[in-house]
C-alpha positions in Angstrom: -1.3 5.9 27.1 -2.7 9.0 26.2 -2.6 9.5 21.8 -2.4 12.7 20.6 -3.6 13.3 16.9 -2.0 16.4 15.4 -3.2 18.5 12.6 -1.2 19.1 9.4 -0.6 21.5 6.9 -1.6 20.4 3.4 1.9 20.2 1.8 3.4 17.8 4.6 3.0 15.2 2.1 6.6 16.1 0.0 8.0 16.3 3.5 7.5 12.7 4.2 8.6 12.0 1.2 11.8 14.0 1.2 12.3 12.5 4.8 11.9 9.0 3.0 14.3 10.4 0.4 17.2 10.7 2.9 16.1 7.4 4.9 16.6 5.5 1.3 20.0 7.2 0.9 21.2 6.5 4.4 20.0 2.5 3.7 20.6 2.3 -0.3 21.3 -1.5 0.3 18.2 -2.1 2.1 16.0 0.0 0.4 17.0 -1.5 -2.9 17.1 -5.0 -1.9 13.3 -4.5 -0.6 12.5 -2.5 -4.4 13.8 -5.4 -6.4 12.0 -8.2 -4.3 8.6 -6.5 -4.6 9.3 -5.6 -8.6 10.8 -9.4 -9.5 7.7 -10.9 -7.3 5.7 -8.9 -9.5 6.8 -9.2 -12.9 7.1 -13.1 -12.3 3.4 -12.8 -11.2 2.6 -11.2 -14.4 4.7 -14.0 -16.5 3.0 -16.3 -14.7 -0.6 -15.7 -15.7 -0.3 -14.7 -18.7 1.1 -18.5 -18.9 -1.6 -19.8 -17.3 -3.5 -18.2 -19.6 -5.0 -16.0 -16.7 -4.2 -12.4 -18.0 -7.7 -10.9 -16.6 -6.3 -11.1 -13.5 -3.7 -8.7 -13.8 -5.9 -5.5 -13.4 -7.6 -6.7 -10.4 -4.0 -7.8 -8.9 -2.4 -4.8 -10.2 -5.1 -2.4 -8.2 -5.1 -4.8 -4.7 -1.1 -4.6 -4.6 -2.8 -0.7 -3.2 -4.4 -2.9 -0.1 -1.6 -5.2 1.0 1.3 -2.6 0.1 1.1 -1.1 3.7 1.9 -4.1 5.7 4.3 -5.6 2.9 6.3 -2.7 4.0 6.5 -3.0 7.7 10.5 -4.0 7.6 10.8 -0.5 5.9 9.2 1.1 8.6 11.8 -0.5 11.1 14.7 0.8 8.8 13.1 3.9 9.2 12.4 3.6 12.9 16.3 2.9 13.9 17.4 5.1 11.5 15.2 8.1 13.8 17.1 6.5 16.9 20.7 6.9 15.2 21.1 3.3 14.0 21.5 1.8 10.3 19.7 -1.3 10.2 20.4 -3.9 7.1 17.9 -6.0 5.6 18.5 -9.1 6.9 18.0 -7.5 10.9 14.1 -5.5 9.1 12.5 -9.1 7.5 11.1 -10.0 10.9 10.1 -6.9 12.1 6.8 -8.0 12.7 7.9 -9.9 15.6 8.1 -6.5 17.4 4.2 -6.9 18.1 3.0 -9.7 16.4 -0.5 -8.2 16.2 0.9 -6.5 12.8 0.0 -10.2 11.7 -3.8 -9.5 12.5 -3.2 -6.2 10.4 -2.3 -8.5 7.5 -4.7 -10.9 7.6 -7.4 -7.5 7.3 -6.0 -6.5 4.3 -5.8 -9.6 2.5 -9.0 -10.1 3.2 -9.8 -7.1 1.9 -7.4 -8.1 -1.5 -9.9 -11.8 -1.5 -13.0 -9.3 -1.6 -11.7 -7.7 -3.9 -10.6 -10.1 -6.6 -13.9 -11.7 -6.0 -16.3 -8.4 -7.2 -14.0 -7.8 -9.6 -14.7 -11.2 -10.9 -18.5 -10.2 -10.7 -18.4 -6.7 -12.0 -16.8 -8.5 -15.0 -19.5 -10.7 -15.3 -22.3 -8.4 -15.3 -21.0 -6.9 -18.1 -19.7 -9.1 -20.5 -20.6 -12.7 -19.0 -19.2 -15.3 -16.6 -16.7 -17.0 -18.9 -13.3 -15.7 -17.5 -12.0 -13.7 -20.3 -8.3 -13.3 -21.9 -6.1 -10.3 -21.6 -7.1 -9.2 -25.3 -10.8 -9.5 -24.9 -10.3 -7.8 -21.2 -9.1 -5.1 -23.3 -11.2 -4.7 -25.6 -13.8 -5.3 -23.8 -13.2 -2.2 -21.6 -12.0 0.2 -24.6 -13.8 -0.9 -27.3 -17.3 -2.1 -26.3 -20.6 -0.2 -25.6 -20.7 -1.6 -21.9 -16.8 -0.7 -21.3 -17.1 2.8 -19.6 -19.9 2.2 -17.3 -17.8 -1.0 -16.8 -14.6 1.0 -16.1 -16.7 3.5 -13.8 -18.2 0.9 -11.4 -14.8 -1.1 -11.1 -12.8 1.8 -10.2 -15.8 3.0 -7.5 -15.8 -0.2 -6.2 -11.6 -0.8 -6.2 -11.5 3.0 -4.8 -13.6 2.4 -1.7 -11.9 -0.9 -0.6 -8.9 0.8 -1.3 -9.7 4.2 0.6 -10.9 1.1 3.4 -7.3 -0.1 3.1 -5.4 3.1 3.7 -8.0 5.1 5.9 -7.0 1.8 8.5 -3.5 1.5 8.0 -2.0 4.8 7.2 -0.3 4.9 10.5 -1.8 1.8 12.1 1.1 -0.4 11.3 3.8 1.6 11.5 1.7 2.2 15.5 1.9 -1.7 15.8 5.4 -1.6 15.1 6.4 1.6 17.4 4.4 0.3 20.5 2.6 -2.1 22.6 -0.9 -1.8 21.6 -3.3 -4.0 20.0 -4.6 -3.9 16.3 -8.0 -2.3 17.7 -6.5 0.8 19.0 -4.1 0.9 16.0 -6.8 0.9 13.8 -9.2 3.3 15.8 -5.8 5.9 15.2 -5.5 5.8 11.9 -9.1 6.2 10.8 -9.1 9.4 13.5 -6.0 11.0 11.7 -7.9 10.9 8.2 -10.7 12.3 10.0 -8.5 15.1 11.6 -6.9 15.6 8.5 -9.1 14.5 5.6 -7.6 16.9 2.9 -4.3 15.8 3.7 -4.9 12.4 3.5 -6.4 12.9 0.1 -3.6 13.9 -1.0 -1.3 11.8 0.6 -3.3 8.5 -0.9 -3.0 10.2 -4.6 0.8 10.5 -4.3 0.7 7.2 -3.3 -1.4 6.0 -5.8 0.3 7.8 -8.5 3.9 7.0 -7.0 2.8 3.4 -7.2 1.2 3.2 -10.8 4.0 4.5 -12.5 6.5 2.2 -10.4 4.2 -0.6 -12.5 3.9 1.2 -15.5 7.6 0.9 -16.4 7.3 -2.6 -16.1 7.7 -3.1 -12.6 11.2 -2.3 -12.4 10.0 1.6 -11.0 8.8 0.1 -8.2 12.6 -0.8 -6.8 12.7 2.9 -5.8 9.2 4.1 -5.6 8.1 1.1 -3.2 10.7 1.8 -0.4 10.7 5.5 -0.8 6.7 5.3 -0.4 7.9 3.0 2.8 9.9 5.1 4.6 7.7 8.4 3.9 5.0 6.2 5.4 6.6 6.0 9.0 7.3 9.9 8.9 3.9 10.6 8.0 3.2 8.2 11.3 5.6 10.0 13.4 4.2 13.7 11.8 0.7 12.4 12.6 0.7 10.7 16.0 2.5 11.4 19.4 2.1 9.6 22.3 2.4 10.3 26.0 6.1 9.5 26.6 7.4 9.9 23.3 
């Protein structure tokens, strides 16, 4: 079938988000319900190494939740999806969405690859720096704020992070929500997505800093903003699919 890639204006961004706005008010229980499991898996992450005495993985964590957000959120897209067809749908009938085309599994399996890479360079960029012993959350920080070798440290690790993370979202901006709306493979899915940032570069900038910026501050009040900026982000995310991509017989 015939994919058409459309051309935006550059403040379409806020209108995915104020169509994801009145998505999370039609499906408050939902939307909620999906906000509180991402923020309670997360801050029982974060207990969780810091007593394992693992804190120096919380940076390196806290950046790849960017790479496996997009298909974490695929039951959000379905609320969204049957919510454009006139139906409410509840959480329980959006946890197996993926069964719609189980190729969304595929899409998964990419990006947590991508997390593995990540978490492994990290590990190395750390090392060439200050050494291989794994260190602990206080000399992580100080490490980074207080030591000769911490801002050329802090340069590479966010150039690195931002182009496995630009990776992540330049192939599933719209690919999964695609995988979700119809019956075609991963490939194609992916081959869409990384045309619309091409179509619509400057938008897509923009688009990944709201994200970004949506999402950091979700974790910077201690998780807990994430119960309404993870499913908001969710359900802009399919409008900003359906904005971007028409098909033949839609």
């Amino acid at each position: 079938m015939p994919i058409v890639i459309h051309r935006v204006s550059p403040d379409r961004p806020w209108a995915w988000l104020a169509a994801g706005w009145r998505d999370f008010r039609q499906a408050q229980t939902a939307a909620l319900t999906y906000g509180a499991i991402v923020a309670l898996l997360s801050l029982g992450l974060t207990l969780g190494l810091y007593q394992a005495q693992m804190g120096y993985l919380l940076l390196p964590l806290a950046a790849g939740f960017m790479l496996v957000g997009p298909i974490l959120a695929t039951g959000l897209y379905q609320i969204s999806r049957l919510l454009d067809r006139g139906r409410i749908d509840s959480f329980s009938g959006s946890i197996d969405a993926w069964r719609q085309n189980p190729q969304i599994l595929g899409m998964g399996v990419i990006l947590m690859l991508l997390l593995l890479a990540w978490v492994r360079i990290a590990f190395l960029i750390f090392a060439l720096f200050f050494g291989a012993t794994p260190p602990s959350w206080g000399l992580l920080v100080t490490g980074t704020l207080l030591s000769a070798d911490g801002i050329p440290f802090l340069i590479v690790g966010c150039l690195v992070g931002g182009a496995l993370a630009s990776l992540a979202f330049a192939i599933s901006v719209v690919s999964i929500p695609m995988l979700l709306d119809r019956d075609v493979n991963a490939v194609t899915a992916i081959l869409t997505s990384l045309a619309v940032v091409r179509e619509n570069l400057l938008v897509m900038i923009g688009w990944g800093a709201l994200i970004t910026l949506f999402t950091a501050a979700g974790i910077a009040l201690g998780f807990l903003g994430l119960m309404l900026t993870y499913p908001l982000l969710g359900f802009a995310s399919w409008h900003a699919y359906r904005d971007l991509v028409t098909l033949e017989d839609d």
